[in-house]
N, C-alpha and C positions, 0 to 999 in steps of 0.2 A: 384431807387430800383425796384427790378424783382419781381411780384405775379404769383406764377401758377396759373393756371385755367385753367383744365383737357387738356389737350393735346397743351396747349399752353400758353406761356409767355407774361406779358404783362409789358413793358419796358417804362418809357418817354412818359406814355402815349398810345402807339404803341402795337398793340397784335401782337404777331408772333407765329404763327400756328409751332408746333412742330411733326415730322413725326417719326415715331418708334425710340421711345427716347432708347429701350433697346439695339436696334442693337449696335452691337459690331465693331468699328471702328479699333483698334489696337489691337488685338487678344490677343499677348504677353503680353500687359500692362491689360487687361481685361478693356481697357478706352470703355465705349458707346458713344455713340451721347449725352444722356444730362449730361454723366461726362465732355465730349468734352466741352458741352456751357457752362457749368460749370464753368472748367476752360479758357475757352475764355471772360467770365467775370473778370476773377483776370485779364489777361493779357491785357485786350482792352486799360486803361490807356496809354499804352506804345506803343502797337503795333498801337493803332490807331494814334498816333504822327509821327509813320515813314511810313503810307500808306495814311495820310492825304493830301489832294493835290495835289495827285497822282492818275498817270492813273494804275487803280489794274489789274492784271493778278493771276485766281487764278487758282489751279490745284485741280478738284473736282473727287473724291472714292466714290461714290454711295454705294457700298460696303466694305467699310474698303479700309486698304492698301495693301491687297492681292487680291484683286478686279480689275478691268480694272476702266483704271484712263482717264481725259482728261481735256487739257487746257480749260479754260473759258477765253474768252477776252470778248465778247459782251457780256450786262449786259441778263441774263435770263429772260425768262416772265413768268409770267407775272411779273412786278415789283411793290411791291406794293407802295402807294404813299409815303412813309417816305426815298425813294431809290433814291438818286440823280446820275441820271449818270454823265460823261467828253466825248463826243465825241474827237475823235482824226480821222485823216487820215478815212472817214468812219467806224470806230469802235464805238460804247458803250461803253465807259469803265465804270463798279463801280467805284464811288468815294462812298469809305471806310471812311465815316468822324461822324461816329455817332454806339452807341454800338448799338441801334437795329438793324442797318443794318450789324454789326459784325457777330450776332445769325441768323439773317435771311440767308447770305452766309451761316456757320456754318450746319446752318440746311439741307441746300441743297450738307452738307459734303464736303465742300470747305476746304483741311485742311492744304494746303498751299496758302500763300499770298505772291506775287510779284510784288512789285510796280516799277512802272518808277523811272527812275534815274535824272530825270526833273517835276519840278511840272506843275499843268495844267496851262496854257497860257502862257509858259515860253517854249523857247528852251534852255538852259542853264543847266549844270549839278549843284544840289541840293549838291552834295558832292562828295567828291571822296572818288569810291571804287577799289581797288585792289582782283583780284581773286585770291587765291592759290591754285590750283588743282591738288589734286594728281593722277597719272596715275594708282596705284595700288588701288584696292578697300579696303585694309589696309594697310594704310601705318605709323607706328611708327616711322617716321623722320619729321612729319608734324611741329610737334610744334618746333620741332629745327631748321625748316625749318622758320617759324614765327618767330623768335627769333633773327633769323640771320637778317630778313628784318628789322626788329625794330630796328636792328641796325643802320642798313644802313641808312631807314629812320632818326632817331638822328642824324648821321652823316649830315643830309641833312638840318636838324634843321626844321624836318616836325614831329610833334606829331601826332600820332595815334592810332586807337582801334582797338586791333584785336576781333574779334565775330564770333564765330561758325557756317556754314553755315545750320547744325543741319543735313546736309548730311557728307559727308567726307573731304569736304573741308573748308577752311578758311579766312575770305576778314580780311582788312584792311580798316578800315573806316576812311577818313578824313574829319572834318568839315569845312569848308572854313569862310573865312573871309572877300571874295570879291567874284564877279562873274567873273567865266573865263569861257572858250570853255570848251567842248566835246576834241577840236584839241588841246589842252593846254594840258590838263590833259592826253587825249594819250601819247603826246611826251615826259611828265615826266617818265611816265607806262614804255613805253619802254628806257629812260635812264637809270633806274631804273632795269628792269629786264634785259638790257645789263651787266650791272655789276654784277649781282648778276650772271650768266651763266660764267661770265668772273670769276671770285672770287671763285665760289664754281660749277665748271661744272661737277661734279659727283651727285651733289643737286638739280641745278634749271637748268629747259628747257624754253624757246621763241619760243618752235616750237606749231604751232597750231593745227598740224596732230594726235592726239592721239596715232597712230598705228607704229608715228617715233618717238616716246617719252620715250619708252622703261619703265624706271623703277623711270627718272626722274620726278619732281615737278612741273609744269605747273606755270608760273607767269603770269598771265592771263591779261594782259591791254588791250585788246582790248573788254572785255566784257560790259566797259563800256563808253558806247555811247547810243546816242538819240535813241528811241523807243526800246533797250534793257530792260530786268529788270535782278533782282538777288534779292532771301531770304530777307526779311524783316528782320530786326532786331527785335527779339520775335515773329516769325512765327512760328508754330507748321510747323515738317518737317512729308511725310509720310515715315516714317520707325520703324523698331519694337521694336525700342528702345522710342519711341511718342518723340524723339529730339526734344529740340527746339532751333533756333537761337540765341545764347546767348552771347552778350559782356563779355569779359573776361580781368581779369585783368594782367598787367605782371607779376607779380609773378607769377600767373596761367598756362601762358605758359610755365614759365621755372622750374616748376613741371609739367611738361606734361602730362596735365589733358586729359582726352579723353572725344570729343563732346557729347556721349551719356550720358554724366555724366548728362548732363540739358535736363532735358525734361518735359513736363506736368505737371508730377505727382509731381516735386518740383520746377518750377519755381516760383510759387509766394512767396514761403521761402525765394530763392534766391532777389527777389526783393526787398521783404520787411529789407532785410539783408544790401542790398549794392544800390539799387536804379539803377537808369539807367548810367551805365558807358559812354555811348558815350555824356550826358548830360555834366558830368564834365569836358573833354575836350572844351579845349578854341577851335573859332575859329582858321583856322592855315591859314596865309600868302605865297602864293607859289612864288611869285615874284622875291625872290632871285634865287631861283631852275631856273626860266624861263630865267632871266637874265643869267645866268649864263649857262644853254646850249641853248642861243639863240632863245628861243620860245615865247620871251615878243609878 
């Protein structure tokens, strides 16, 4: 349980020093910094499940999201002592594995989380994600765009979850059932996004150039690899909609819901509604996929 005392929270024990708790972080939404930690309390159950173990990459707004923004890799100082780092490759990274150190990022307006795609002391991908990116900054064919992949996937007898990148885009989350490569899950990415270009080449692109992309959907497999990240599953996104990354169900998709729809201000409804989707997915076996275009 969280007790104020004037200007700071004190968590598990843990005091964490709160800085201009009125400042107004998402203008649009009228969210502050401590409605922000607020609701980073409902969400920490979830979010810190899929940034646990992981090397964290956060993107901190000093000033809101109309502000000047900047990645954080190495952990800040001072750290206080309840802050465990993961060194990697000479890096700091936060390890996110505890709600004070949720609010303590939080506080320093960290309002996006991106964790690695491998846990710490592991090269090996944690799960496979698929990026869907659209080259238009609106783009109303996204979810038909996901709808068509889910197909495909079925076809491939690979279940998965689509989730909101809580920007404009949309991954495919797969949970594994065994450990394979970074090189494994590429070469699926691209058998995968060959066909869908093949199948629907007015829809989906494999080109990586933005600027030769034209109006097409981006099927992104190469985004995920070692030392990348990508949105957290239940990350607050910075945009003025306070989006949040949000598992979605299929039905969901094929009412073409729009990402903005989850954000801040009703994710913990949503939670408490339906629970963590990517939870109830089983792990998924990709063996036959591998066998089958020769990447065992």
């Amino acid at each position: 349980m969280a007790t104020a005392v004037k200007g700071s929270v004190t968590v598990d024990g843990h005091e964490i020093t709160i800085t201009n708790p009125e400042k107004v972080l998402w203008p649009e939404r009228n969210i502050t910094k401590l409605t922000y930690l607020e609701k980073l309390l409902g969400l920490a159950p979830y979010l810190l499940k899929y940034c646990r173990d992981r090397h964290l990459t956060t993107i901190r707004f000093p000033n809101g999201v109309h502000g000047k923004s900047f990645y954080q890799k190495n952990a800040p100082e001072p750290l206080p002592p309840f802050v465990r780092v993961a060194p990697l490759d000479g890096v700091n990274y936060v390890h996110l594995d505890s709600i004070p150190t949720l609010l303590w990022l939080g506080n320093l307006a960290c309002l996006e989380f991106h964790p690695s795609f491998h846990r710490i002391g592991s090269t090996l991908p944690a799960e496979w994600l698929i990026d869907i990116d659209p080259s238009l900054e609106v783009e109303p064919r996204i979810m038909k765009a996901v709808h068509l992949i889910g197909e495909a996937l079925d076809r491939m007898n690979i279940r998965a979850v689509p989730k909101t990148s809580g920007a404009t885009g949309v991954q495919l989350y797969v949970p594994l059932a065994k450990p394979y490569t970074f090189e494994q899950l590429r070469k699926i990415g691209h058998f995968l996004g060959r066909y869908l270009t093949q199948q629907y080449p007015k829809l989906f692109t494999i080109e990586r150039l933005k600027k030769n992309r034209g109006d097409l959907i981006y099927v992104d497999y190469l985004q995920h690899w070692y030392g990348k990240t990508l949105s957290s599953p239940y990350t607050p996104r910075a945009r003025e909609a306070a989006s949040v990354s949000a598992p979605l169900e299929w039905s969901e998709v094929e009412a073409n819901v729009d990402p903005r729809d989850f954000n801040l201000l009703n994710m913990e409804e949503r939670l408490r509604a339906k629970g963590d989707l990517i939870e109830r997915t089983p792990p998924q076996s990709l063996d036959h996929v591998l066998s089958f275009i020769g990447g065992a």
